[in-house]
RODO-2510 file (C-alpha; in nm, 4 decimals, decimal comma):
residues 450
     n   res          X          Y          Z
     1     x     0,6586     0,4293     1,9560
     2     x     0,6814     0,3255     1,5987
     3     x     1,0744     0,3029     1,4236
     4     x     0,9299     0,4872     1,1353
     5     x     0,8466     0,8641     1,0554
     6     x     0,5425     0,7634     0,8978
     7     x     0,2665     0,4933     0,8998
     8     x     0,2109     0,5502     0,5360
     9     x     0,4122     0,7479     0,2505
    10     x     0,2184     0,8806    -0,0514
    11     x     0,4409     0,9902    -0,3496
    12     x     0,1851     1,1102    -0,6204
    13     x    -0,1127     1,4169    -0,5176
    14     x    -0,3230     1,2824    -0,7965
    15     x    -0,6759     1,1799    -0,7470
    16     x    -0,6036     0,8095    -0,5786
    17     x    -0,2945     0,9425    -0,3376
    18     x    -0,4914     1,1847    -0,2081
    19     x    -0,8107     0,9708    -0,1703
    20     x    -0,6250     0,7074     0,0023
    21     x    -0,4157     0,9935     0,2529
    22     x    -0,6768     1,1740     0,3602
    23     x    -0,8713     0,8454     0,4574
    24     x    -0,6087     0,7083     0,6295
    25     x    -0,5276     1,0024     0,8133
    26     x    -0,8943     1,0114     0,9008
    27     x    -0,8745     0,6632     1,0190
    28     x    -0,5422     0,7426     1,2375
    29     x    -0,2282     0,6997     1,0209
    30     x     0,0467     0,9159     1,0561
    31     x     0,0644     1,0256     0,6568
    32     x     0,3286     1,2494     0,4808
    33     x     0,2415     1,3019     0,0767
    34     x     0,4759     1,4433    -0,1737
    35     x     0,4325     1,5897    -0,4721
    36     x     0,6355     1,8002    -0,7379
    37     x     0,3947     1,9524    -1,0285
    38     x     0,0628     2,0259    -0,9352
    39     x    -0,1897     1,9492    -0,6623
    40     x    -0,4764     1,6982    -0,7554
    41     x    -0,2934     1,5658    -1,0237
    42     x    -0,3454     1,4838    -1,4223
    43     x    -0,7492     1,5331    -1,3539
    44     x    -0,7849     1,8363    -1,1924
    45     x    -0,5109     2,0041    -1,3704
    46     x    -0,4312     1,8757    -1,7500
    47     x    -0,6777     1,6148    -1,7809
    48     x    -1,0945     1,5826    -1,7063
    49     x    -1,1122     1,9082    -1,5315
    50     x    -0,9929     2,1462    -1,7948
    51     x    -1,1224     1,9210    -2,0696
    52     x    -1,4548     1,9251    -1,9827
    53     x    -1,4083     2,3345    -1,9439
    54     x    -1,3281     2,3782    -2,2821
    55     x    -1,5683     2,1410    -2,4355
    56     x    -1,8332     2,3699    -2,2547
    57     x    -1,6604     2,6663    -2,4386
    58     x    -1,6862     2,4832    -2,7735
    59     x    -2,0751     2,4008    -2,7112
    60     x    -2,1202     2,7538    -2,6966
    61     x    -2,0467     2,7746    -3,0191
    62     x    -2,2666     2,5909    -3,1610
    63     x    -2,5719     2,7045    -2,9466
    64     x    -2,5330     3,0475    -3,0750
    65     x    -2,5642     2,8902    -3,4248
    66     x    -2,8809     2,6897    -3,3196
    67     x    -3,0357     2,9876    -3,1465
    68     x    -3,1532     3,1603    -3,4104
    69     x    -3,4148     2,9008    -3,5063
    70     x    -3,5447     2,9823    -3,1226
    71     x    -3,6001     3,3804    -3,1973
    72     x    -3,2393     3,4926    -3,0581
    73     x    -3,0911     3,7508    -3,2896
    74     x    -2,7497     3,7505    -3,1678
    75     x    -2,4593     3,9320    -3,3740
    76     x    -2,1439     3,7377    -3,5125
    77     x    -1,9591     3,5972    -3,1780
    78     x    -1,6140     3,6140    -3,1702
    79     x    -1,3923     3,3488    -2,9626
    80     x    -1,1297     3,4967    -2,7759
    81     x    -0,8814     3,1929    -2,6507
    82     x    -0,6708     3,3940    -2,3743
    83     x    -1,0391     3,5125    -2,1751
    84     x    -1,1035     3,0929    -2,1844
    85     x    -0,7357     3,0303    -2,0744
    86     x    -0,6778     3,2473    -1,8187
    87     x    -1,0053     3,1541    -1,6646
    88     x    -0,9854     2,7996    -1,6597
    89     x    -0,5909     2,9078    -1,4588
    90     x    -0,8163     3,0858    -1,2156
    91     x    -1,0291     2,7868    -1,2018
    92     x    -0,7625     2,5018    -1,1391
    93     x    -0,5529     2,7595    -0,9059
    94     x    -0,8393     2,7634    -0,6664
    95     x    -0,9034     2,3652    -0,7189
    96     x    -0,5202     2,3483    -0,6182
    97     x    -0,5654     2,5523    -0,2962
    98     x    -0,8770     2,3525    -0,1804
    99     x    -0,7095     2,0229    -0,2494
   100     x    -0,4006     2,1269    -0,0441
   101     x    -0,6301     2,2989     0,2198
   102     x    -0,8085     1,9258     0,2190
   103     x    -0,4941     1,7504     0,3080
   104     x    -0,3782     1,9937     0,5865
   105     x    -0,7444     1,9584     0,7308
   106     x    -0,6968     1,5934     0,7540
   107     x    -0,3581     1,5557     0,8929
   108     x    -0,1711     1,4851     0,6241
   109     x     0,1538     1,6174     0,6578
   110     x     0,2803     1,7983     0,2248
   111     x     0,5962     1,8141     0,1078
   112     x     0,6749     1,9636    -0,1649
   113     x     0,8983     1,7932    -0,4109
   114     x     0,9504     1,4130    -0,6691
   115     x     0,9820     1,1719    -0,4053
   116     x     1,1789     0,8732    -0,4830
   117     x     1,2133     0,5067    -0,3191
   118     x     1,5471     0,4631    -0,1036
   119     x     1,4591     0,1034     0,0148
   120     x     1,1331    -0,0303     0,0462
   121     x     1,0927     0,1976     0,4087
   122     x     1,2339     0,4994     0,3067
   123     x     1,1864     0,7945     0,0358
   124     x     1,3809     1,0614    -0,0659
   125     x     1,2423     1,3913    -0,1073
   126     x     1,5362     1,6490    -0,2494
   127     x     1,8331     1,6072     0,0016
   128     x     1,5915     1,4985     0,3073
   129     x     1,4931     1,1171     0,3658
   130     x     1,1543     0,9920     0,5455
   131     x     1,0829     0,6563     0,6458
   132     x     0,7298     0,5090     0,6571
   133     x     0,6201     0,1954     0,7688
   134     x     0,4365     0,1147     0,4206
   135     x     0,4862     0,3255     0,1187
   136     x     0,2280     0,4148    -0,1602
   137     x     0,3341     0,4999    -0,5291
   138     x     0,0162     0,6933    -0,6948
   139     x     0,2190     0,9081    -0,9219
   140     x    -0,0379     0,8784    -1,2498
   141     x    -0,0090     0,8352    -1,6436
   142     x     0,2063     1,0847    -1,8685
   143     x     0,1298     1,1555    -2,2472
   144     x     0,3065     0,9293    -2,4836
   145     x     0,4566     1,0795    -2,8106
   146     x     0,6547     0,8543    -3,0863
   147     x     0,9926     0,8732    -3,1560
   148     x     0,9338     1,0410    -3,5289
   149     x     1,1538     1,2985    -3,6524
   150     x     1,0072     1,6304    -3,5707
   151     x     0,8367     1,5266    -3,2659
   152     x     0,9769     1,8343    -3,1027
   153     x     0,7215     2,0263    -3,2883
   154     x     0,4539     1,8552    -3,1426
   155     x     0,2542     1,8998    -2,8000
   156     x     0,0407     1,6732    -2,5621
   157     x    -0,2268     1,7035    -2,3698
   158     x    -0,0345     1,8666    -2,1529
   159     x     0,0251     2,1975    -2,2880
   160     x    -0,2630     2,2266    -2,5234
   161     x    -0,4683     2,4145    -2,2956
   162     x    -0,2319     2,6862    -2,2339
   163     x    -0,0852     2,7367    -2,6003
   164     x    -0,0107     3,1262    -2,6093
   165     x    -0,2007     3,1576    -2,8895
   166     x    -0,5344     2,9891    -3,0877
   167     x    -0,4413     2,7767    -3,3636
   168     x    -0,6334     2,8745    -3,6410
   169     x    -0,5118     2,4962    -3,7964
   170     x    -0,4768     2,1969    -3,5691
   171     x    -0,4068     1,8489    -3,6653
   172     x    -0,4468     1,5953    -3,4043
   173     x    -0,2869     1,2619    -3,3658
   174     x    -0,4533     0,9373    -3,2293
   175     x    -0,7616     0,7329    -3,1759
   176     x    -0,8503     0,7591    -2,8165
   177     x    -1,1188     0,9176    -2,6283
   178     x    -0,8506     1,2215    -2,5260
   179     x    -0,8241     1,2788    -2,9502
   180     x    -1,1470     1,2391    -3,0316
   181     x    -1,2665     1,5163    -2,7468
   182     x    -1,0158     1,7601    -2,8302
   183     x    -1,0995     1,7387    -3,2153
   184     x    -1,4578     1,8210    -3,1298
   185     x    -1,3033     2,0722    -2,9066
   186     x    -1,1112     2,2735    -3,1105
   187     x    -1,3741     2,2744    -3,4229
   188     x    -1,6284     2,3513    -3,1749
   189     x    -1,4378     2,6781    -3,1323
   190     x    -1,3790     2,7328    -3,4796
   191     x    -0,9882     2,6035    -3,5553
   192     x    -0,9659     2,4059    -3,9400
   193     x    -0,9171     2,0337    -3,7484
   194     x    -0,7911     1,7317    -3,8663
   195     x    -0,7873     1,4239    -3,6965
   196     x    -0,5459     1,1669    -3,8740
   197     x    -0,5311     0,8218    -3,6850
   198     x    -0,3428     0,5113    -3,7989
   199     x    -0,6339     0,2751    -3,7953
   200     x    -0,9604     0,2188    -3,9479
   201     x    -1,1838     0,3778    -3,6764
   202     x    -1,1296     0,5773    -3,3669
   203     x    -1,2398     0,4575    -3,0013
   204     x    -1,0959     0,0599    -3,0433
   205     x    -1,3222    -0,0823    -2,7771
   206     x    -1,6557     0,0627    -2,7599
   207     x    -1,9506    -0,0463    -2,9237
   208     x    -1,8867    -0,0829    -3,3432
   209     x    -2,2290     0,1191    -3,4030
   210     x    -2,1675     0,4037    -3,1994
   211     x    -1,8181     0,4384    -3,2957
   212     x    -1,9298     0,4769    -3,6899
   213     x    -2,2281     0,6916    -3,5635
   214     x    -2,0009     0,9511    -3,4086
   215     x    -1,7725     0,9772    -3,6788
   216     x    -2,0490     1,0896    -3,8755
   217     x    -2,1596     1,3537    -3,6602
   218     x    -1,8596     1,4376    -3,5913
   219     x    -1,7602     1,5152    -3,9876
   220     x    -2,0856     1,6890    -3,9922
   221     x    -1,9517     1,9233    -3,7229
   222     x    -1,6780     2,0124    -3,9273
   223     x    -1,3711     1,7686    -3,8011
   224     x    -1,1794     1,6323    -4,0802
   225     x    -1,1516     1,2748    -4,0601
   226     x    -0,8474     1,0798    -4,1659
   227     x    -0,8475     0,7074    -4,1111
   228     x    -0,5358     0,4382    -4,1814
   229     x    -0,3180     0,6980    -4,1954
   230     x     0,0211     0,7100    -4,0326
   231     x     0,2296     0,9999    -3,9187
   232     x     0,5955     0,9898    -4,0884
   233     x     0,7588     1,3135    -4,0120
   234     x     0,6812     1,6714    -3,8367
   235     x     0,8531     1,9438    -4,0192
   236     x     0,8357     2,3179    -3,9704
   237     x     0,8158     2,5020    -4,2904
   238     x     0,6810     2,8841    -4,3816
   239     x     0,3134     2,7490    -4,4308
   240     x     0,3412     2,6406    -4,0714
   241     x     0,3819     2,2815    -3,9156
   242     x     0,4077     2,0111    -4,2231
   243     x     0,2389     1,7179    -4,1042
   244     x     0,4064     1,4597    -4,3189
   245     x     0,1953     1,0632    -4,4003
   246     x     0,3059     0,7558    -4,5583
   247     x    -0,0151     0,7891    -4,7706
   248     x    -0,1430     1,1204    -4,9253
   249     x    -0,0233     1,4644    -4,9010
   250     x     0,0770     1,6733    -4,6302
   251     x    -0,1158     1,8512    -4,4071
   252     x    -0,0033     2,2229    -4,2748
   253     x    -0,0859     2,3227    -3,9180
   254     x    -0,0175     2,6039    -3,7137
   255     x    -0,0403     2,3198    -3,4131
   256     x     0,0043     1,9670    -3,3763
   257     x    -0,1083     1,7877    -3,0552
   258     x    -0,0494     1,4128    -3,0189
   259     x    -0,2887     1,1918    -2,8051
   260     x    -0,1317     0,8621    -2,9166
   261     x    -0,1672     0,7493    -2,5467
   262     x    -0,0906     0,7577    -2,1826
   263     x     0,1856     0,5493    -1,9887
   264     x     0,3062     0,5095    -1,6490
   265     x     0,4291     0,7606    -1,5013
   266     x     0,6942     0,5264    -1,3273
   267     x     1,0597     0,7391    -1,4251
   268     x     1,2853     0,7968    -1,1858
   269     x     1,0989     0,6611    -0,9010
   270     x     1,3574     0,4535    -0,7576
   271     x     1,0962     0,1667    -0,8322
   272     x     1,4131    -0,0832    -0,9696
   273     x     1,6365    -0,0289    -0,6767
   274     x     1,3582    -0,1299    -0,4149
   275     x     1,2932    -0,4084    -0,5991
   276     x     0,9442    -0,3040    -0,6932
   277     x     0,8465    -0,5113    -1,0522
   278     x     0,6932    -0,3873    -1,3424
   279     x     0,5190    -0,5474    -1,6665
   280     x     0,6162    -0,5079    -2,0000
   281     x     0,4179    -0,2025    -2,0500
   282     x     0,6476    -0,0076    -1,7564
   283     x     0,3418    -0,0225    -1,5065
   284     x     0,3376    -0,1527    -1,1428
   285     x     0,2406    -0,4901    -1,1098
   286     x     0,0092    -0,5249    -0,8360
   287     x    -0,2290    -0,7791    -0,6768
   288     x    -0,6186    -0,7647    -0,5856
   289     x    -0,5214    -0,5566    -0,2668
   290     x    -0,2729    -0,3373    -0,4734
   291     x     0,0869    -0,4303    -0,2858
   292     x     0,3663    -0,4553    -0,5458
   293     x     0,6246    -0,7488    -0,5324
   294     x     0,7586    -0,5594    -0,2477
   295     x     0,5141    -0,6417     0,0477
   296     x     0,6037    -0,2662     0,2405
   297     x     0,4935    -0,1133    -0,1313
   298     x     0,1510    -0,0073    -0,2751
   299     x     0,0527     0,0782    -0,5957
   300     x    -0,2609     0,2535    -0,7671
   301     x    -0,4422     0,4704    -1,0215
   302     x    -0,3481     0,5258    -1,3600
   303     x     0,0443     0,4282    -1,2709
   304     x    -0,0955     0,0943    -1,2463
   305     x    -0,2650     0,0818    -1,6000
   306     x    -0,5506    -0,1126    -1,4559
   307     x    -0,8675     0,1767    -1,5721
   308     x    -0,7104     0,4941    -1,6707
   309     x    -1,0607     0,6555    -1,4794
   310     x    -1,0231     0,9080    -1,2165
   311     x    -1,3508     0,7613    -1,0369
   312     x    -1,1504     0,3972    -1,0734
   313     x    -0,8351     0,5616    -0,9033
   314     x    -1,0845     0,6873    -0,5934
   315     x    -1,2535     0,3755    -0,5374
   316     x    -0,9237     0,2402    -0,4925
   317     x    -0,7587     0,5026    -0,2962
   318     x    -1,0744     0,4540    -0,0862
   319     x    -1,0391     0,0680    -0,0596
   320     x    -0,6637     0,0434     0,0235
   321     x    -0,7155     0,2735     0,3049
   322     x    -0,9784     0,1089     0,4828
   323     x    -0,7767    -0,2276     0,4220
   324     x    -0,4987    -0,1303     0,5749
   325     x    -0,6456     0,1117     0,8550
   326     x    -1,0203     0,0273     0,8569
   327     x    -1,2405    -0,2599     0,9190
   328     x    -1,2246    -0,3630     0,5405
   329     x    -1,4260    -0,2972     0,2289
   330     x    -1,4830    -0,5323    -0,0882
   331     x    -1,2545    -0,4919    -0,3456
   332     x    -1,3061    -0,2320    -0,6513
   333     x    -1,5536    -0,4157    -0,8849
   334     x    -1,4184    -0,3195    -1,2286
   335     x    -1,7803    -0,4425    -1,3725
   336     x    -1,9851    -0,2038    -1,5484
   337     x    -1,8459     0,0642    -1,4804
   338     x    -1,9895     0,4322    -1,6932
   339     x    -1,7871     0,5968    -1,9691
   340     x    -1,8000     0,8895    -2,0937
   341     x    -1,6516     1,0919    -2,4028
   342     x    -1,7100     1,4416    -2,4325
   343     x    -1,6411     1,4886    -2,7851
   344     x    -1,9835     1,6097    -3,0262
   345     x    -2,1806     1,4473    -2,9633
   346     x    -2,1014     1,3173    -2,6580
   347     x    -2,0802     0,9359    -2,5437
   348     x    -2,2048     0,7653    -2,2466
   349     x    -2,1847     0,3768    -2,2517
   350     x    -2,1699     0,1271    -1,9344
   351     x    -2,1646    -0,2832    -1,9544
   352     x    -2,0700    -0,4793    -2,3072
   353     x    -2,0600    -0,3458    -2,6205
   354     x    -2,2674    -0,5637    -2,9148
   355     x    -1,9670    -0,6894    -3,0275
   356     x    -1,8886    -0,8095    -2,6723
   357     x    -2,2432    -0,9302    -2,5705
   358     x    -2,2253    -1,1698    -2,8921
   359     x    -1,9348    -1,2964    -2,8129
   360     x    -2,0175    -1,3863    -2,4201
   361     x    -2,4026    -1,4540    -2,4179
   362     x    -2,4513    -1,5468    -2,7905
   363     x    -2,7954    -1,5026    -2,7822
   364     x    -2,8629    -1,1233    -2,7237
   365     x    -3,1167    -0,8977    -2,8144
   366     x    -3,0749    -0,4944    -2,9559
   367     x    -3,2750    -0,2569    -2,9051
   368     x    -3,2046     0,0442    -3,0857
   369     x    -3,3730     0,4022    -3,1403
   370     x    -3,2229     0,7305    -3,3404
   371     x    -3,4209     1,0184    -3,3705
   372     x    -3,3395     1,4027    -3,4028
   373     x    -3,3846     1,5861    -3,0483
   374     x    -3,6776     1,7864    -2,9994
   375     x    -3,4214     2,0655    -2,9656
   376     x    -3,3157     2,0460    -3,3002
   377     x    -3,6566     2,0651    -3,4612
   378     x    -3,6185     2,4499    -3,4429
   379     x    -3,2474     2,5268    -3,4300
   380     x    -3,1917     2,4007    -3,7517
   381     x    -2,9008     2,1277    -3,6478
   382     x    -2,9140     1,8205    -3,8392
   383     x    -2,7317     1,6464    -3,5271
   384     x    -2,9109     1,3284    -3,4384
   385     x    -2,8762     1,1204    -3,1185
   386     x    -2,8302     0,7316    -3,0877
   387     x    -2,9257     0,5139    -2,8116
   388     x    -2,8757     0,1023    -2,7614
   389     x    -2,9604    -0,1859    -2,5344
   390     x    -2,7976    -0,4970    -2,5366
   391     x    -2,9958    -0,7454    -2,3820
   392     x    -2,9161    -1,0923    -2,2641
   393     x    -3,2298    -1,2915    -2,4101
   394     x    -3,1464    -1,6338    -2,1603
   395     x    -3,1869    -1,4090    -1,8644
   396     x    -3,3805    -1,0595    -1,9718
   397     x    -3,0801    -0,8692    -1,8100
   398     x    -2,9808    -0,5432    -1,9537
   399     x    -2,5934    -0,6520    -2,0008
   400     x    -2,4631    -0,3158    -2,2169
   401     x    -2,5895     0,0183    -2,2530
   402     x    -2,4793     0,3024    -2,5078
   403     x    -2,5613     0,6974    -2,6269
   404     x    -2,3940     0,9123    -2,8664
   405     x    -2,6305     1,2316    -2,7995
   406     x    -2,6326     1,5307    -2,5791
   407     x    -2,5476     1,5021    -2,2391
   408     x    -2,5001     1,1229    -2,2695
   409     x    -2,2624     1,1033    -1,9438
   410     x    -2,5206     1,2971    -1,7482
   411     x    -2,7766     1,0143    -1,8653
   412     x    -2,5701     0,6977    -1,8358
   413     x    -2,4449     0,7622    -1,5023
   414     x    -2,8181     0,6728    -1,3761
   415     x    -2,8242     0,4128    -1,5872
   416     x    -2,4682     0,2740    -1,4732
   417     x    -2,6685     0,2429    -1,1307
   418     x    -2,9306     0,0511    -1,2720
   419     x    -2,7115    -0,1969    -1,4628
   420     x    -2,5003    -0,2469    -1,1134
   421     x    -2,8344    -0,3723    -0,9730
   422     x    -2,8667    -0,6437    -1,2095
   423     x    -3,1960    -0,4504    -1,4055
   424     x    -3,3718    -0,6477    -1,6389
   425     x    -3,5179    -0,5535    -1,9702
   426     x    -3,8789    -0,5835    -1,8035
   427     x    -3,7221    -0,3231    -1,5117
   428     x    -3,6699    -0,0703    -1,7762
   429     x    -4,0145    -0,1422    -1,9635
   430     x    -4,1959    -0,0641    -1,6306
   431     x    -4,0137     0,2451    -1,5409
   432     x    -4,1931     0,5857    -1,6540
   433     x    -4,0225     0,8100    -1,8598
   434     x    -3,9534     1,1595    -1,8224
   435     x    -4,1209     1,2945    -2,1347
   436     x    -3,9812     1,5310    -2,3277
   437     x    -3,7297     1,4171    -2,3110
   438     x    -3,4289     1,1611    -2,4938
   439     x    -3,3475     0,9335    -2,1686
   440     x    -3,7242     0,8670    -2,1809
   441     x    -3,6256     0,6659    -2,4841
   442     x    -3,4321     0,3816    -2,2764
   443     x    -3,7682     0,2951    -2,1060
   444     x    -3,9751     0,3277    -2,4167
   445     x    -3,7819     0,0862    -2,6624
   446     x    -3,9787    -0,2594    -2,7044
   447     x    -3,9114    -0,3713    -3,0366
   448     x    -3,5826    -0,5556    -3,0946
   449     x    -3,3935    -0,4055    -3,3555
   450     x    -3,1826    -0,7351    -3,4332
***
């Protein structure tokens, strides 16, 4: 009979806590989860889930634009924000009841409520304590907003999906893939948007080309760009929301939604008192087989600031359960692993950017093709679609892959599997392409562009 309540304790129903719980259970742990907000955490419920949702809504808006040139007469649409909002409720209710259904299936025992560490056995939920022979901390990222003045007028990711009412002006904050979505997003469905960001390009990190690509498309889709430009102050005023810079004037918005980044969600956890460490950043440190400093203590997802990816967070959900309970599995391989942003146009990139590729192989070759979609040859659009291959030219391998284009994370992910299999450029030359159609261009490039 085992001294604890528990084999293993899961604070955190986010994507990797209830990966690794239900596995375990399903390999014979005794498993107790806790969670306070919402079941299936930041993905299902304020992140990728919802997000992707509402880009769909913002497509629609420009497909009834483009099809006219197709023979649709169609009369002026008109958005209506509460039908999309209310919906997408509907939606992640439901997703909430089958993840919670999922758990029960498996075993898992749910409590309801922030769990916090005691000692390194034992967690308190509300006035009860459990102990558990190992203990797993999987409670996520939360939005980060700066300490400027007026920052109270300001929302996150968070609550920009359920904002009582349209903004018919929206500036948005930051340079990441979350700002860059939900500036498409919000144009798409026809809101004046602004996107200020402090530094000279969005998306730090992919591929240079692409990012300078998108931002075209993305100003000819209406989103107004504003580069090196700094937030000072928030200040409400009777023209709305005065979006104060150190360099030019003010903006006005009825909204202002900052995406200036995600941190560990790692407050009030109890994490200092067991002894659990953290970097310098306010993540969980964690080794290869994700135990924290404390050996009893396991760490994972996006509190661990490792790959802020929901598929990253179920790999390891899915490893640490099988180390601990199963007969083993390799470690996550963080290697080439497919992005995608879903602003418009979207992005799909695996492997190096060019910038990268240089910089590791030296010797690379591009290949590069734009074009304008068939699609577009009758709609009308001027929106064009951009696809790369980085190539390393010692070995032939295909080390980097990008598209900014229509469904570019539908068409990367196959090519994500082909760059985990070590494909050469000569592997994509002999593959047949689909034709018509654009992923028929990644097997039909053969000229180098540099």
């Amino acid at each position: 009979m085992s001294q604890y309540d528990f084999d293993l304790f899961v604070i955190g129903a986010g994507s990797g806590g209830v990966r690794a719980s239900r596995m375990a259970a399903g390999l014979g742990a005794r498993v107790a989860m806790c969670e306070d907000r919402y079941m299936g955490g930041t993905c299902v419920n304020v992140g990728c889930v919802p997000k992707k949702l509402y880009s769909y809504a913002a497509h629609y808006g420009h497909d009834f634009h483009d099809a006219a040139g197709f023979g649709w007469e169609l009369e002026q649409p008109r958005f209506n924000w509460a039908t999309l909002r209310d919906n997408k409720k509907s939606e992640i209710s439901r997703l909430n009841g089958i993840y919670r259904n999922m758990l029960g299936n498996a075993g898992v025992e749910l409590i309801d409520g922030r769990g916090s560490l005691v000692d390194e056995h034992t967690v308190r939920v509300g006035d009860k304590t459990y102990t558990s022979e190992r203990i797993l901390v999987a409670t996520g990222g939360w939005p980060f907003i700066p300490d400027i003045p007026g920052r109270e007028l300001a929302v996150s990711s968070n609550e920009i999906f359920d904002l009582e009412r349209f903004p018919q002006r929206i500036v948005i904050v930051g340079g990441g893939y979350i700002a860059v979505e939900f500036a498409s997003i919000f144009a798409g469905l026809g809101a004046e948007t602004h996107l200020l960001y402090r530094g000279e390009l969005f998306l730090r990190g992919f591929d240079q080309e692409i990012r300078e690509y998108v931002a075209t498309e993305m100003a000819k889709k209406g989103v107004r760009l504003h580069f090196n430009t700094d937030v000072t102050e928030l200040s409400q005023t009777s023209l709305g929301i005065q979006v104060s810079t150190g360099n030019g004037p003010a903006l006005h918005a009825d909204q202002v939604l900052y995406a200036t980044g995600r941190v560990a969600n790692t407050q009030g956890l109890g994490l200092e008192a067991a002894g659990v460490a953290l970097d310098n950043k306010g993540a969980i440190k964690v080794n290869n087989q994700f135990q924290t400093s404390v050996p009893s203590i396991y760490a994972l997802g996006d509190v661990i600031d490792r790959v802020q990816l929901t598929p990253v967070a179920l790999a390891e959900g899915t490893f640490l359960a099988h180390h601990l309970y199963g007969e083993g599995r390799p470690e996550p391989d963080y290697d080439n692993i497919p992005t995608a942003v879903f602003c418009h146009p979207n992005i799909g990139t695996v492997g190096l950017s060019e910038e990268q590729a240089r910089e590791r192989y030296g010797n690379i070759k591009v290949f590069r093709s734009e074009f304008r979609p068939l699609r577009h040859t009758l709609s009308g659009s001027d929106e064009r679609c951009l696809m790369k291959l980085i190539v390393d030219s010692a070995t032939d391998k295909v080390v980097g892959v990008h598209m900014a284009g229509a469904e570019a994370g539908e068409i990367i992910q196959g090519i994500g599997i082909a760059l985990k299999a070590g494909a050469t450029k000569a592997v994509f030359d002999a593959t047949m392409g689909i034709h018509p159609t654009a992923a028929e261009e990644f097997v039909t490039m053969r000229t180098p562009a540099r």
